[in-house]
C-alpha positions as a LaTeX table, in Angstrom:
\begin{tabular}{lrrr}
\hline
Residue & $x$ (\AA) & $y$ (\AA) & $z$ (\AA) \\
\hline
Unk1 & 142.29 & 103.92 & 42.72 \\
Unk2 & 142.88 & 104.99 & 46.08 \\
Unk3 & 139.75 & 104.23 & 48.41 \\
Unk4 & 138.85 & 107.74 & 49.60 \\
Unk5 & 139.36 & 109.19 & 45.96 \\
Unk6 & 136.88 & 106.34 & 45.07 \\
Unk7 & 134.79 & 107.39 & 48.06 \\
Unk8 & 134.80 & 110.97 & 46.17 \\
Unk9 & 133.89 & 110.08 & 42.85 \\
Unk10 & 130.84 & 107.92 & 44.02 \\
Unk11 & 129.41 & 111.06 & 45.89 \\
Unk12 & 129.82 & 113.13 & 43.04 \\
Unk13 & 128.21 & 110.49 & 40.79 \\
Unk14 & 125.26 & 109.80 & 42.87 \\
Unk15 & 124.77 & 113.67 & 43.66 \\
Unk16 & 125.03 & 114.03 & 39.94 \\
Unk17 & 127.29 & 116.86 & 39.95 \\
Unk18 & 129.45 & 114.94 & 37.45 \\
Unk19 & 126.15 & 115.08 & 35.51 \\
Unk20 & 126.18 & 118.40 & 36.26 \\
Unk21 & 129.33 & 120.03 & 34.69 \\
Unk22 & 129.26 & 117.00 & 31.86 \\
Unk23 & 127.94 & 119.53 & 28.96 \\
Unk24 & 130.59 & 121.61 & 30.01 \\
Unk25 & 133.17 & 119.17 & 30.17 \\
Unk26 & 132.27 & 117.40 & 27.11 \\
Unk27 & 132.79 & 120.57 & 25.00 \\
Unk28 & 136.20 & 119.96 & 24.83 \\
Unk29 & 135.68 & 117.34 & 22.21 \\
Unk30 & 135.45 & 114.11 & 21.41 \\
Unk31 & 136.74 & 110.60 & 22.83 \\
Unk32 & 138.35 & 107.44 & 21.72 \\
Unk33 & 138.55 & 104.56 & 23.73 \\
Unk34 & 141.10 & 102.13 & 23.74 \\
Unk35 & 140.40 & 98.13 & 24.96 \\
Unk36 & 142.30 & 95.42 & 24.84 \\
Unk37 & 140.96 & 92.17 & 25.99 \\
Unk38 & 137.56 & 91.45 & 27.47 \\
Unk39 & 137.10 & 88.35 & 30.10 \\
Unk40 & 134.95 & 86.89 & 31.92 \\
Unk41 & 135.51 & 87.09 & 35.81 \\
Unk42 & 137.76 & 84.17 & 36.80 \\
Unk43 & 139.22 & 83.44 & 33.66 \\
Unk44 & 141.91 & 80.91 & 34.60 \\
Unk45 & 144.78 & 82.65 & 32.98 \\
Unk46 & 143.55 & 86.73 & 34.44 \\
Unk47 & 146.99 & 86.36 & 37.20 \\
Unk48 & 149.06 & 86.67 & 34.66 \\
Unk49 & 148.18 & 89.55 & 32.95 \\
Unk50 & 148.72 & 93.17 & 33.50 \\
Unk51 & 145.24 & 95.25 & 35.40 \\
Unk52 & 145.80 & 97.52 & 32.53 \\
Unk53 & 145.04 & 95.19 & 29.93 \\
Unk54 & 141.67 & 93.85 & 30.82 \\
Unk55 & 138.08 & 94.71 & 31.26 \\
Unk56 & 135.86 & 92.12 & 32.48 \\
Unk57 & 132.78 & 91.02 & 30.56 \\
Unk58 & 129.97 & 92.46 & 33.33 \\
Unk59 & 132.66 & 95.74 & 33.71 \\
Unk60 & 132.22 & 96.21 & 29.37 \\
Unk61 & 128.66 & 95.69 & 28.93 \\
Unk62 & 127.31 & 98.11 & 31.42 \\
Unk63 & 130.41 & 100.51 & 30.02 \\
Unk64 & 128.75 & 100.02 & 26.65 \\
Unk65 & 125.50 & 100.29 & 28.44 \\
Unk66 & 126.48 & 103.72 & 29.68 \\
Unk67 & 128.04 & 104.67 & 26.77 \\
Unk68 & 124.59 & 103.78 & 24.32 \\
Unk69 & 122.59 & 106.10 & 26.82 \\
Unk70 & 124.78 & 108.92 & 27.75 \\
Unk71 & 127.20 & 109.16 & 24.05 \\
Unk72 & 126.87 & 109.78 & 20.62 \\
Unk73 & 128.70 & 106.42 & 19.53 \\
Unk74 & 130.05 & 106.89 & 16.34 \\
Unk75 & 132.61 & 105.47 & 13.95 \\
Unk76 & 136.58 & 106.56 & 13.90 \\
Unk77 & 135.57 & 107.61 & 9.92 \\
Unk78 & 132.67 & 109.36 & 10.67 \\
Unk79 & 134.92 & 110.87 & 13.67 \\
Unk80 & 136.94 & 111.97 & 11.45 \\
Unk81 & 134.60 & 113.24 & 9.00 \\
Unk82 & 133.11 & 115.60 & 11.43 \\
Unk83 & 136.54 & 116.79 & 12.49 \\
Unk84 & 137.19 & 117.92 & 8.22 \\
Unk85 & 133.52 & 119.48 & 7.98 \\
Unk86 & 134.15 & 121.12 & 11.58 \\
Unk87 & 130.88 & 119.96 & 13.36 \\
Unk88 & 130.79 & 120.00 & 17.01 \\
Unk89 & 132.36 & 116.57 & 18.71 \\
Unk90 & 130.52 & 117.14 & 22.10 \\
Unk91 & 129.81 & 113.71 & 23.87 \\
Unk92 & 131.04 & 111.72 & 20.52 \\
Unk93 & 132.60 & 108.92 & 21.14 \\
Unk94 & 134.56 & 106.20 & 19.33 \\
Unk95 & 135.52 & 102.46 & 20.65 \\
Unk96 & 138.75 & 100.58 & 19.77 \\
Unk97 & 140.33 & 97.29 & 20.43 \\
Unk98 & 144.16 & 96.86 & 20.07 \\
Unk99 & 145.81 & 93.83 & 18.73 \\
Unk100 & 143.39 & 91.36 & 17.49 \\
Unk101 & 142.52 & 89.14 & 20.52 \\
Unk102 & 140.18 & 86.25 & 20.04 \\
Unk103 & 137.95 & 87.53 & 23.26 \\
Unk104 & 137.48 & 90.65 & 21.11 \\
Unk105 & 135.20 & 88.00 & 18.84 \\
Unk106 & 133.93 & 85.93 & 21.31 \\
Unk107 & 133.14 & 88.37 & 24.54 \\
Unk108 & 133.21 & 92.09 & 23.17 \\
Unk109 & 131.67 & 91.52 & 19.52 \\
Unk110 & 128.17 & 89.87 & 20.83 \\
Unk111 & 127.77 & 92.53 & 23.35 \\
Unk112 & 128.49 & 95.28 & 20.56 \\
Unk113 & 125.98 & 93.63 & 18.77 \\
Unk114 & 123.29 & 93.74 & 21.51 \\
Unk115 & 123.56 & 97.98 & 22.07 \\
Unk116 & 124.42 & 98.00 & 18.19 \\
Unk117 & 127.67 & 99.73 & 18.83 \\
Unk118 & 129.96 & 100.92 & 16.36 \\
Unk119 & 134.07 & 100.22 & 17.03 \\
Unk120 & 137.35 & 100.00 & 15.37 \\
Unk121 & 139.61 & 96.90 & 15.77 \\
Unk122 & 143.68 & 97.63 & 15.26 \\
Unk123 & 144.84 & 94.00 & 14.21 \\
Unk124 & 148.62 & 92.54 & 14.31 \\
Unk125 & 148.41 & 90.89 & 11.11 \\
Unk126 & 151.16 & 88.79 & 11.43 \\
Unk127 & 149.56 & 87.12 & 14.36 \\
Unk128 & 145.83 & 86.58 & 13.20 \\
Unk129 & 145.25 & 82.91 & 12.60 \\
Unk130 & 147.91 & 82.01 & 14.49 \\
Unk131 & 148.73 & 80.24 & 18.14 \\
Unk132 & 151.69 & 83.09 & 18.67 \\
Unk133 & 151.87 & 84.73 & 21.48 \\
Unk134 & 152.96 & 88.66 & 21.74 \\
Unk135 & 156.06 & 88.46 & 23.99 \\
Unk136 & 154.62 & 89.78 & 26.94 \\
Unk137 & 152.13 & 86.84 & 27.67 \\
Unk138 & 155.50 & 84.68 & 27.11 \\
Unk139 & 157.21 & 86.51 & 29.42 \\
Unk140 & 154.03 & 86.56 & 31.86 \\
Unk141 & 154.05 & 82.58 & 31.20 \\
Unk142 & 157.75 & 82.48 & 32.53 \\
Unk143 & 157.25 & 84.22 & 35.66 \\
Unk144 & 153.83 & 82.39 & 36.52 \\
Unk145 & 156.38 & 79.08 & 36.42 \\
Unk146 & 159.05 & 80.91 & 38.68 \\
Unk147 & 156.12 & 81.79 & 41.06 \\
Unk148 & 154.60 & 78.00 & 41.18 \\
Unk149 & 158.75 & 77.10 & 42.20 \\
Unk150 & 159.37 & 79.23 & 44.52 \\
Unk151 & 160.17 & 82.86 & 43.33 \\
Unk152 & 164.27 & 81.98 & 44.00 \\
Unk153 & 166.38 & 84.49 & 42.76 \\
Unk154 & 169.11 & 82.10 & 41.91 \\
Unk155 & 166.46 & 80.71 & 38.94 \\
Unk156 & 166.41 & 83.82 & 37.20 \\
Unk157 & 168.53 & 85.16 & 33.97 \\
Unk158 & 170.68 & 88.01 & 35.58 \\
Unk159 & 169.97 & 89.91 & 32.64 \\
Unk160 & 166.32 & 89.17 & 34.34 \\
Unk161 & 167.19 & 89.85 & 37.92 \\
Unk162 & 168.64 & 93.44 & 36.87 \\
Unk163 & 165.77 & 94.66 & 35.11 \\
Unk164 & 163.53 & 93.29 & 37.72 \\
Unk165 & 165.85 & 95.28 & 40.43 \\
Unk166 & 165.99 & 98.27 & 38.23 \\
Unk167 & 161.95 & 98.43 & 38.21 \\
Unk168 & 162.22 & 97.58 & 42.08 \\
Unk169 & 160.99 & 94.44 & 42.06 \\
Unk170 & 161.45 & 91.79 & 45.12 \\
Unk171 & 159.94 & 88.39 & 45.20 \\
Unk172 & 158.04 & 88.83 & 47.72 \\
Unk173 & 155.48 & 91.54 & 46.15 \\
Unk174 & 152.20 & 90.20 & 44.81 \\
Unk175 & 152.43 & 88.06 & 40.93 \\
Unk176 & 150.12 & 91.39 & 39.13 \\
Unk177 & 153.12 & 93.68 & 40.37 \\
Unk178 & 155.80 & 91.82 & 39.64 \\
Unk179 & 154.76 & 91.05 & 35.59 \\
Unk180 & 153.53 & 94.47 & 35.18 \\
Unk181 & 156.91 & 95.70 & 36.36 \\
Unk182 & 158.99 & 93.27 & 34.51 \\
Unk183 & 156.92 & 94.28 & 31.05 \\
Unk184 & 157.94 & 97.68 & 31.64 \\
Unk185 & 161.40 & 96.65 & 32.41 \\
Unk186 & 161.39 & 94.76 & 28.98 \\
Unk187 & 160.05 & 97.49 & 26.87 \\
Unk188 & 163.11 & 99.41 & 27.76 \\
Unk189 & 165.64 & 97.26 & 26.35 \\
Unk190 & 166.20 & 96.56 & 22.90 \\
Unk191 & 164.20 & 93.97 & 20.82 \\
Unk192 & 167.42 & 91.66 & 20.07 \\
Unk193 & 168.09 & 92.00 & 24.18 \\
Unk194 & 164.48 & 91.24 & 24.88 \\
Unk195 & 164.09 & 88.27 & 22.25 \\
Unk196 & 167.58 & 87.04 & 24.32 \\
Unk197 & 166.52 & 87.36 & 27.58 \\
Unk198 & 163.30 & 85.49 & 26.78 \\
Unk199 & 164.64 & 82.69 & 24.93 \\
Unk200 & 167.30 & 82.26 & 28.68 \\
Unk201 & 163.63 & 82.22 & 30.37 \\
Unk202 & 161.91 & 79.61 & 28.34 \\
Unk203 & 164.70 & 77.20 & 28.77 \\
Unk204 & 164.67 & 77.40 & 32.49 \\
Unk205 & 160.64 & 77.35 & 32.68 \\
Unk206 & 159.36 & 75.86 & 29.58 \\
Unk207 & 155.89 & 76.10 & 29.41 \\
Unk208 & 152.76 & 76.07 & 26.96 \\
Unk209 & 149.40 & 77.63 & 26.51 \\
Unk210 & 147.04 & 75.28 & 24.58 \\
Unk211 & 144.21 & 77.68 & 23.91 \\
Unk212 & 144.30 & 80.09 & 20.91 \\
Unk213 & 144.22 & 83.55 & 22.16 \\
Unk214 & 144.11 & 85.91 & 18.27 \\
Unk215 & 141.22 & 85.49 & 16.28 \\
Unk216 & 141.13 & 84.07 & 12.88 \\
Unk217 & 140.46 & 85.76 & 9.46 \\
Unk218 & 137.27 & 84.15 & 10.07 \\
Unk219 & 136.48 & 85.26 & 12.61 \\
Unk220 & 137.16 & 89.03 & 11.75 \\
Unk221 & 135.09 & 88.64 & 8.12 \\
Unk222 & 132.80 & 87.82 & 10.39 \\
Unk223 & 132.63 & 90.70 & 12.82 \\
Unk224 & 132.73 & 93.27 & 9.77 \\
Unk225 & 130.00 & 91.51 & 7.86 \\
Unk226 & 127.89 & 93.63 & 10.13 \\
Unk227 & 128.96 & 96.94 & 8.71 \\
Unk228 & 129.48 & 98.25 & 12.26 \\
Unk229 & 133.31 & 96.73 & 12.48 \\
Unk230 & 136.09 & 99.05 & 10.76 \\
Unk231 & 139.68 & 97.46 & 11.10 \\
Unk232 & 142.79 & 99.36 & 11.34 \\
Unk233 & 146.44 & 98.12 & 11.28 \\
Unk234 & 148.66 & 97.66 & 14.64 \\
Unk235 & 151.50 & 96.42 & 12.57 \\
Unk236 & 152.87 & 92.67 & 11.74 \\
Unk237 & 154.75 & 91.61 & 14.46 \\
Unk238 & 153.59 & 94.61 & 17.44 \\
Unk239 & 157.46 & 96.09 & 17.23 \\
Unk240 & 158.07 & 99.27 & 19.35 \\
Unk241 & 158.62 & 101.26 & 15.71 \\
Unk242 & 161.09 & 103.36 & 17.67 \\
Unk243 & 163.20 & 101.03 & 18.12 \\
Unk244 & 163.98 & 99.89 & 15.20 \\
Unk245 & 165.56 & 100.89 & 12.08 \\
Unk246 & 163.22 & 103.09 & 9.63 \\
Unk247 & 163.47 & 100.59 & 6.59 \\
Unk248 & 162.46 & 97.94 & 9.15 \\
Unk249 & 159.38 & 99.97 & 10.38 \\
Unk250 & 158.20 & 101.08 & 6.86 \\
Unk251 & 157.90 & 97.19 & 6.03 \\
Unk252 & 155.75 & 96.53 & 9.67 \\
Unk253 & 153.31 & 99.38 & 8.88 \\
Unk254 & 152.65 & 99.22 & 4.86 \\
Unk255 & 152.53 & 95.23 & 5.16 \\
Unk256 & 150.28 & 94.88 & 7.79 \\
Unk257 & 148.00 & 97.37 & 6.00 \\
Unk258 & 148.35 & 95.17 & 2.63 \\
Unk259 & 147.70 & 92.10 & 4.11 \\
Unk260 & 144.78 & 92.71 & 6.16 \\
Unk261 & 143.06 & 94.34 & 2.89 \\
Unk262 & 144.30 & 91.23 & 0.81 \\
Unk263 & 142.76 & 88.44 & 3.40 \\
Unk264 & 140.06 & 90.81 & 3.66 \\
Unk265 & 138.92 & 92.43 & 0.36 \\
Unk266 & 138.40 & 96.19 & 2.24 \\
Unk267 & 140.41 & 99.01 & 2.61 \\
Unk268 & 142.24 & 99.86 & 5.73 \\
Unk269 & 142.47 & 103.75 & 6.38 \\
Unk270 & 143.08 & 103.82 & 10.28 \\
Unk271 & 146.62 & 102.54 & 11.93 \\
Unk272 & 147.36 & 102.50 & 15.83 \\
Unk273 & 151.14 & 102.70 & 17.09 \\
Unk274 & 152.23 & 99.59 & 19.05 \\
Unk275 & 152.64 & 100.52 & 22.82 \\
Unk276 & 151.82 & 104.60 & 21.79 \\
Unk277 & 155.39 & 104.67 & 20.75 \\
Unk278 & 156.16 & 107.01 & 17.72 \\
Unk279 & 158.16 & 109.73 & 16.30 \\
Unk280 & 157.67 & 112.35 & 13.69 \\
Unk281 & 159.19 & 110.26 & 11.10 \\
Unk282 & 157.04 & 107.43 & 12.18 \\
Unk283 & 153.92 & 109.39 & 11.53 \\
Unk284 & 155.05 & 110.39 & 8.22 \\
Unk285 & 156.00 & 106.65 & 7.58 \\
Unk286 & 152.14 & 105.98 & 8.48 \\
Unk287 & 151.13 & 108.68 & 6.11 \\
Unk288 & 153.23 & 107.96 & 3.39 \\
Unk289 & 151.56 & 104.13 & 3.72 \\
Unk290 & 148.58 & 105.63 & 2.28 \\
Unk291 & 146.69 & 105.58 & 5.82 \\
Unk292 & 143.89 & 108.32 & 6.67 \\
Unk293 & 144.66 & 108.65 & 10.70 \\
Unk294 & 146.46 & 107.45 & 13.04 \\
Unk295 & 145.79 & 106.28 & 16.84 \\
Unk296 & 147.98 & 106.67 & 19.75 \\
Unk297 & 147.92 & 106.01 & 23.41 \\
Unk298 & 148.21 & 109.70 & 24.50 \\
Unk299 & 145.17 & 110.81 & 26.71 \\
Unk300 & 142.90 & 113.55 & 25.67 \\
Unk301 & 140.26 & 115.36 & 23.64 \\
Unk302 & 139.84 & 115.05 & 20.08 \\
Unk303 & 139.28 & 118.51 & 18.68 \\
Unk304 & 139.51 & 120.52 & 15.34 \\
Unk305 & 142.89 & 121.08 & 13.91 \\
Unk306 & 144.48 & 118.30 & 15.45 \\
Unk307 & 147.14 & 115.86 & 13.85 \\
Unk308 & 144.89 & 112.80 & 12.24 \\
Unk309 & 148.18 & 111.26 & 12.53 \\
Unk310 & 148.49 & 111.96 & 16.44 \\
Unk311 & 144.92 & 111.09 & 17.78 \\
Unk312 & 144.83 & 110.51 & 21.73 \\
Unk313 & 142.53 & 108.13 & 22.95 \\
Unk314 & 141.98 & 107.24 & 26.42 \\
Unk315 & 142.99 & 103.50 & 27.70 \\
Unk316 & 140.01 & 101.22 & 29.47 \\
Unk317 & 140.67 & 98.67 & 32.17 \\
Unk318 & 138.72 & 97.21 & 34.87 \\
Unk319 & 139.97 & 99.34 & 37.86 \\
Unk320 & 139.39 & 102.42 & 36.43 \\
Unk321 & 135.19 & 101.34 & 34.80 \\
Unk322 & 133.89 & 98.66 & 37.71 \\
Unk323 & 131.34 & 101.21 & 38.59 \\
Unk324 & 129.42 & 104.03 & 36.82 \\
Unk325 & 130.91 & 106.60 & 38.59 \\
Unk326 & 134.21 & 105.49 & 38.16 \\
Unk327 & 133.88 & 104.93 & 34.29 \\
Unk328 & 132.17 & 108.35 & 34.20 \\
Unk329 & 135.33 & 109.98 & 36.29 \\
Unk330 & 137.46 & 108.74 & 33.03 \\
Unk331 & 136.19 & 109.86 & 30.84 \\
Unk332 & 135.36 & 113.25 & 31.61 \\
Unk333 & 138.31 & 114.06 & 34.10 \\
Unk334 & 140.84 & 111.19 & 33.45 \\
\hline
\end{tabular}
């Protein structure tokens, strides 16, 4: 955020006219938040991944902090059971966590626990229990070993070099920019393209992570023994399910759901599109799976009459929550 907009936002914050116009605001409905990972400050590996991805571990607990004071934290069921019984959604809130990352266990669970907070987490089920890594971090992985050799052009894949030039990338801008730009790049092409491009890239910078980064069936029995942890399905292998053929995405979204209730013993009524990408024959693909709502990455209010099977919910990272005021500007102006 731009420093004198973040200038702005502090003033309102501390002159509580954000507090002010909240009521107001917060008539519009309710909110779901969407995390992904939660790390401590300084975690070894936090160069390579995108700002958007990340909250840090001081940046979530005073969020939840906030949230446990100033929200009525509830569960995505009992969202949407107000939402079918029509009862206000004013300052209601819901937490998610995409994917099924390990730090959602080990850094975001405990705090949870200590404000006993509600949340829903969206797991790939072909990657729980598993040392896989989505593509992205590979791809992240890749470029972290060009970096540490010198960033020279004539290294690179030129299926690489002309996505990177397409996103208007040069070597010489910072590591963050670069990866975020060359995801984006990637999620453009095609998944037999991408899966091509990255096997050229891991032959020319092999390299390995030894540290499991999903959690383990385990470890997820564990968070929902609490009865505060709902799980949802994110698919089995996180495909963009427009872009690829309907029988194909039918199988990701009604297998992930079976197998996370099979490892689990529970039912799983909640799904969340991979990347927010979806189509109206997606969300009848979702339905038709037997699934009671659906999540996407659209921003806004959640409000009587809406699609269950197009719910927005508004993404978390560290630059837009490292202070009060600026995690109180998201959620009530975005």
């Amino acid at each position: 955020m731009p420093v004198m907009k973040s200038m702005l936002v502090r003033m309102l914050y501390e002159s509580r006219v954000l507090h002010k116009f909240s009521g107001i605001i917060l008539k519009q409905g309710g909110l779901i938040l969407m995390y992904h990972r939660v790390l401590p400050a300084g975690w070894k590996g936090m160069h390579l991944i995108q700002p958007g991805m990340y909250v840090s571990t001081d940046t979530f607990e005073r969020e939840m902090k906030l949230l446990k004071t100033k929200f009525n934290v509830i569960s995505l069921g009992s969202m949407l059971d107000y939402l079918k019984t029509e009862r206000s959604l004013s300052r209601c809130c819901v937490i998610t966590f995409d994917d099924g990352w390990q730090d959602t266990f080990t850094h975001a669970f405990p705090i949870l626990e200590r404000y006993k907070l509600p949340a829903t987490v969206f797991l790939t089920s072909g990657y729980m229990n598993t040392d896989r890594r989505f593509w992205p971090d590979e791809l992240a992985a890749c470029l972290g070993e060009w970096f540490s050799r010198g960033r020279g052009d004539a290294l690179l894949p030129m299926g690489v070099k002309r996505i990177l030039e397409k996103e208007g990338v040069t070597s010489h801008q910072s590591p963050t920019f670069i990866i975020d730009r060359a995801i984006g790049g990637f999620k453009k092409i095609s998944e037999t393209s991408r899966d091509t491009l990255l096997l050229e890239l891991k032959e020319i910078f092999p390299n390995r992570i030894d540290d499991r980064v999903m959690m383990t069936w385990q470890e997820v029995d564990t968070m929902t023994a609490t009865g505060r942890i709902d799980l949802g399905a994110h698919t089995v292998s996180h495909c963009l399910l427009d872009q690829i053929p309907p029988w194909e995405a039918k199988k990701e979204i009604l297998q992930s759901k079976q197998e996370i209730e099979s490892r689990l013993n529970r039912s799983v009524d909640y799904f969340a599109y991979p990347n927010g990408n979806f189509t109206p024959e997606i969300s009848d693909l979702v339905r038709e799976a037997g699934f009671a709502a659906a999540v996407t990455t659209r921003r806004g209010w959640v409000h009587a009459g809406q699609d269950l099977f197009e719910l927005p919910r508004n993404g978390i990272h560290n630059d837009v929550g490292k202070t009060d005021a600026l995690f109180m500007w998201r959620l009530l102006i975005r």
